[in-house]
C-alpha positions as CSV (number, residue, x, y, z in Angstrom):
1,X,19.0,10.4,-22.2
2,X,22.1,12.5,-22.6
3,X,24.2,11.3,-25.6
4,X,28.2,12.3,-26.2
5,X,30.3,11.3,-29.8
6,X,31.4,8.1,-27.9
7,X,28.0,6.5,-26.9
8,X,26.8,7.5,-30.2
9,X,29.1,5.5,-32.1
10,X,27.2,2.0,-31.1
11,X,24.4,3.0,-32.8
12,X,23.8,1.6,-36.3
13,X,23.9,4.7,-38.4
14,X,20.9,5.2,-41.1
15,X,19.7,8.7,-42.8
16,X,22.0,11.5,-41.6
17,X,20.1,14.2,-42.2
18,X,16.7,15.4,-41.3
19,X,14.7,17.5,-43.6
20,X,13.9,21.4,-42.1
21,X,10.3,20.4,-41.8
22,X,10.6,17.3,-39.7
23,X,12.9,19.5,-37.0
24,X,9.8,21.4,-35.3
25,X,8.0,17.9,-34.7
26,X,10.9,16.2,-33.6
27,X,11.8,19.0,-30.7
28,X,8.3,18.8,-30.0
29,X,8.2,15.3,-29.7
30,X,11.4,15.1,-27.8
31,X,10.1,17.8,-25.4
32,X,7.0,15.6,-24.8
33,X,8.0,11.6,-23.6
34,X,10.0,10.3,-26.4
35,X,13.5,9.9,-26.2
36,X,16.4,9.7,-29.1
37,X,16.6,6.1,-29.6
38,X,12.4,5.9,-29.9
39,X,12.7,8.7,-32.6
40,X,15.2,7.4,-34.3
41,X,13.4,4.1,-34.8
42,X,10.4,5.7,-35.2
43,X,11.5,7.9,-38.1
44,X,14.5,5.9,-39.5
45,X,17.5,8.5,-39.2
46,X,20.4,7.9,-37.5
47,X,20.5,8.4,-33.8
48,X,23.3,11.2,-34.0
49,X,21.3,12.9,-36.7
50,X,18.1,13.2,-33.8
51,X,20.8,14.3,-31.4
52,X,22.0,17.1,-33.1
53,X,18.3,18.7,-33.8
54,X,17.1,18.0,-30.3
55,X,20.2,19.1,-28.9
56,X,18.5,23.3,-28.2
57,X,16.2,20.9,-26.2
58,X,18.9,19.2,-24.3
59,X,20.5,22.4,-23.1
60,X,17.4,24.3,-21.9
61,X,16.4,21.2,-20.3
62,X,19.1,20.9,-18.7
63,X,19.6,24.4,-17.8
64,X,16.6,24.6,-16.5
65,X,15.9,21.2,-14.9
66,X,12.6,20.2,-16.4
67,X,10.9,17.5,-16.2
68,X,10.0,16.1,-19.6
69,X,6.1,15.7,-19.8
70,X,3.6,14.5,-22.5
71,X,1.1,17.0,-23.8
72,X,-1.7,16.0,-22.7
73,X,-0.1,16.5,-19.0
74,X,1.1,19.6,-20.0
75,X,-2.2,21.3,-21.4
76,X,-3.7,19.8,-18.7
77,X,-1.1,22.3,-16.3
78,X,-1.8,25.3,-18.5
79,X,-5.7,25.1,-18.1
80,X,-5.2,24.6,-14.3
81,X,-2.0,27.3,-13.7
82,X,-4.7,30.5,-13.2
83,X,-6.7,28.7,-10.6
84,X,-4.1,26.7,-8.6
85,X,-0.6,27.8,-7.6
86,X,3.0,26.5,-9.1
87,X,3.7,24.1,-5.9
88,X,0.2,22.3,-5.7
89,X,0.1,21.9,-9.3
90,X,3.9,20.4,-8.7
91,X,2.0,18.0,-6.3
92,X,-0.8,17.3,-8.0
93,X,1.4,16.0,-11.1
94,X,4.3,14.9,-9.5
95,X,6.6,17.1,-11.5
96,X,9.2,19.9,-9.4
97,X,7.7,23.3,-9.3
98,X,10.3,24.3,-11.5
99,X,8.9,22.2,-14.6
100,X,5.7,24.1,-13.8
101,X,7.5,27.4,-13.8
102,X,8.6,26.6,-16.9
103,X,5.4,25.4,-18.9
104,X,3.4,28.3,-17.6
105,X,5.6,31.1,-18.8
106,X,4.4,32.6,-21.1
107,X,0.7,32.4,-20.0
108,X,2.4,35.2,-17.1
109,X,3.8,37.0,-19.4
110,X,0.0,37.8,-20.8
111,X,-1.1,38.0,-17.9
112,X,1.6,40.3,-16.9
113,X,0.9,42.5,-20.0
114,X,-3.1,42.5,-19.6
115,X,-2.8,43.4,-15.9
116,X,0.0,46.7,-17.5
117,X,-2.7,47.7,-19.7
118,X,-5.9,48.1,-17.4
119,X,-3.9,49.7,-15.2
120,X,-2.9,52.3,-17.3
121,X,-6.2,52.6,-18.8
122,X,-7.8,53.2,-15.2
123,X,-5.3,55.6,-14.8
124,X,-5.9,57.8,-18.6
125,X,-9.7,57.5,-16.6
126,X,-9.0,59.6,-13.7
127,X,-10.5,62.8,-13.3
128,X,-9.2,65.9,-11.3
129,X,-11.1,64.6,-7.7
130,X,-9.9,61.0,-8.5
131,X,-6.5,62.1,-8.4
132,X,-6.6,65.0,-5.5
133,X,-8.3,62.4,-3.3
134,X,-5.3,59.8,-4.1
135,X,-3.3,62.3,-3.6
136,X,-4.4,63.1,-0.2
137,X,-4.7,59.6,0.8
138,X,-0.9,58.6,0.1
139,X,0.1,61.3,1.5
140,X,-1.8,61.2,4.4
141,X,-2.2,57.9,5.4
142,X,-0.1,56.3,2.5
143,X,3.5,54.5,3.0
144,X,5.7,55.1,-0.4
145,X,9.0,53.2,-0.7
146,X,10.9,50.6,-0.2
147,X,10.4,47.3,1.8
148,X,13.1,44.6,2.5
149,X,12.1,40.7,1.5
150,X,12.1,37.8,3.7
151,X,14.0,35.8,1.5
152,X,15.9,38.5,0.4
153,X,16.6,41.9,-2.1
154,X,14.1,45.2,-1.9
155,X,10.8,45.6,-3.2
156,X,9.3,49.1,-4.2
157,X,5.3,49.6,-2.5
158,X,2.8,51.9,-2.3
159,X,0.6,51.1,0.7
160,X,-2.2,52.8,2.7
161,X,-4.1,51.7,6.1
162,X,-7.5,52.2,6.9
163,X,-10.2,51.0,9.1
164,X,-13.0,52.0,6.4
165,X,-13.2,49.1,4.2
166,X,-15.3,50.9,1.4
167,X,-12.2,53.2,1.2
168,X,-9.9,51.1,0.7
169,X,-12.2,49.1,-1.9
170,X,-12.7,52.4,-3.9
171,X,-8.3,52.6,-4.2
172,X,-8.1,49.3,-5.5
173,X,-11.1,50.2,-8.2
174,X,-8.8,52.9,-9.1
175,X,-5.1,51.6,-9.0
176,X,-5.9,47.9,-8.7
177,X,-3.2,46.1,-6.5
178,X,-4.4,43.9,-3.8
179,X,-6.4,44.3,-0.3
180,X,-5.0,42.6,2.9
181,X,-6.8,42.4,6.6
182,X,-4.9,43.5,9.7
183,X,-5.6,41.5,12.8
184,X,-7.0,44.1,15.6
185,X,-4.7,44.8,18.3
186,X,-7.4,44.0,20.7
187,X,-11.2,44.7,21.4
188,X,-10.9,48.2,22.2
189,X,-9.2,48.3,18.1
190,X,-10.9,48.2,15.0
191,X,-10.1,46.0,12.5
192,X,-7.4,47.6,10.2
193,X,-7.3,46.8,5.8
194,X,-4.1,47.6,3.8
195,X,-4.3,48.0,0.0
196,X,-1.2,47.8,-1.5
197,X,0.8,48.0,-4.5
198,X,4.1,45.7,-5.1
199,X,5.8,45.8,-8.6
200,X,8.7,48.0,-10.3
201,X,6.4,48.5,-12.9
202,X,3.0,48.9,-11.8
203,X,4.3,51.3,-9.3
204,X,6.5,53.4,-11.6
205,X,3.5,53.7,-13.9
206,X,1.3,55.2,-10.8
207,X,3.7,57.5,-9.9
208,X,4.8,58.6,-13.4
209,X,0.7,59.6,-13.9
210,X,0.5,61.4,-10.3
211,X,4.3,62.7,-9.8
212,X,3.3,66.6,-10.0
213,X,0.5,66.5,-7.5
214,X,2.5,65.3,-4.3
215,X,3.6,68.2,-2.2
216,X,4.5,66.8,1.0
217,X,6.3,63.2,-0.1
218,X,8.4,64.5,-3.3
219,X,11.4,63.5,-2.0
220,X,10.1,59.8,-1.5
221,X,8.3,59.7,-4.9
222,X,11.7,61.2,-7.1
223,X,13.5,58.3,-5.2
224,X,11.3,55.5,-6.0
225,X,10.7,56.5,-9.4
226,X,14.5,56.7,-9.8
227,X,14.5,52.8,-8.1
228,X,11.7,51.4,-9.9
229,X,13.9,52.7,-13.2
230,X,16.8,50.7,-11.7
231,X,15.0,47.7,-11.0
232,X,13.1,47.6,-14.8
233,X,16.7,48.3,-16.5
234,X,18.2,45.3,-13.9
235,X,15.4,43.0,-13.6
236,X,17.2,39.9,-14.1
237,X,20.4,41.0,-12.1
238,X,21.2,41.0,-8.3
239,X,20.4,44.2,-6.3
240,X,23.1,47.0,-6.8
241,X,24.5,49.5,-4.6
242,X,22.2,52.7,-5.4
243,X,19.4,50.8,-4.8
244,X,20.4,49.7,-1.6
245,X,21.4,53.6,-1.0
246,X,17.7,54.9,-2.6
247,X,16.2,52.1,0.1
248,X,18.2,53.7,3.3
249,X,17.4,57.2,2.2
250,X,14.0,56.0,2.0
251,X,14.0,54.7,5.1
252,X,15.1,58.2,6.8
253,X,12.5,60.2,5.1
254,X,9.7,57.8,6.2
255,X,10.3,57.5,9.8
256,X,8.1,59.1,12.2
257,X,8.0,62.9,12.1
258,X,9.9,63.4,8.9
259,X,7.4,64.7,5.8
């Protein structure tokens, strides 16, 4: 229920102002399934006096379209979010995917951070042949730059192909990412796995730890360091021009018979 000075005027007025340490519960309250005219009722001030703490929670609601659940719904979503993706947990709950989105934040942003930190800890671990052999293997049968979305804007990777499964297995130990399976071509084709490596910072981290070894794919590495700097500083903004210009030079360096 969205209130303005003119509806709240019907209201019978009572207390006017709420205490500091009533403000947290009521937001919290509001956030859940009650609405202003049960709180107000419920804790005897007047209705505009409900309004104007809950009003924070009016906005981002609004801004962000959420649906307003109770907590036991919403704890209910946390435990689930790591084992079942944003739209069937919006199905299951009959809430919009955004509302999920919303409530599982910061549960990302851990997981975000934790997934940061063993990275870089596998990558302190690396010894001499660890990173020669990665070495080798990007710049042999590796892919480094930038790829175009479906839906739209760039995304910086780091992928390699190879038929050898145990191979690819033993990347992933060491730079994590995730493992995809190629259809064969036919029966006289192998069947092909990718690993691969999506992620502005992931990537930048890799590449920051392994930058002096490349010989033959400087060129590519300098400019994907330089766009996964962009894309950190600009995370929240539309793509600019350089890094449209870092993803065509890209592009020429990593055709066919260029090095």
């Amino acid at each position: 229920m969205y209130l303005n000075e003119r509806t709240l005027l019907y209201f019978p007025m009572q207390r006017r102002r709420v205490p500091p340490a009533l403000v947290n519960q009521l937001r919290e309250e509001y956030r859940g399934i009650l609405s202003i005219t049960r709180l107000s009722k419920k804790y005897g001030y007047s209705v505009k006096a409900i309004w104007n703490v809950v009003k924070p929670i009016i906005k981002e609601l609004k801004r962000n379209r959420l649906h307003r659940i109770n907590s036991s719904t919403r704890e209910a979503i946390r435990y689930d979010y790591p084992h079942i993706s944003i739209k069937e947990l919006a199905k299951k709950y009959g809430i919009s995917t955004v509302s999920v989105y919303a409530h599982t934040r910061d549960i990302r942003k851990d997981r975000f951070r934790n997934k940061i930190f063993d990275l870089e800890n596998s990558l302190n671990k690396l010894d001499d042949f660890q990173k020669g052999y990665l070495i080798a293997m990007l710049e042999g049968e590796g892919y480094i730059g930038v790829e175009k979305r479906r839906k739209g804007g760039l995304a910086a990777t780091l992928v390699i192909s190879n038929t050898n499964k145990q191979i690819i297995d033993y990347l992933q130990s060491l730079l994590r990412g995730i493992i995809e399976k190629k259809k064969s071509r036919g029966k006289r084709w192998k069947e092909c796995f990718v690993w691969r490596q999506r992620g502005s910072a992931e990537i930048l981290l890799i590449l920051e730890h392994l930058k002096k070894y490349f010989i033959g794919k400087q060129k590519q590495v300098k400019l994907l360091i330089i766009f996964c700097r962009l894309r950190e500083h600009n995370k929240h903004h539309k793509y600019g021009e350089k890094e449209y210009e870092i993803y065509q030079k890209l592009k020429v360096l990593n055709k066919r018979g260029n090095g």
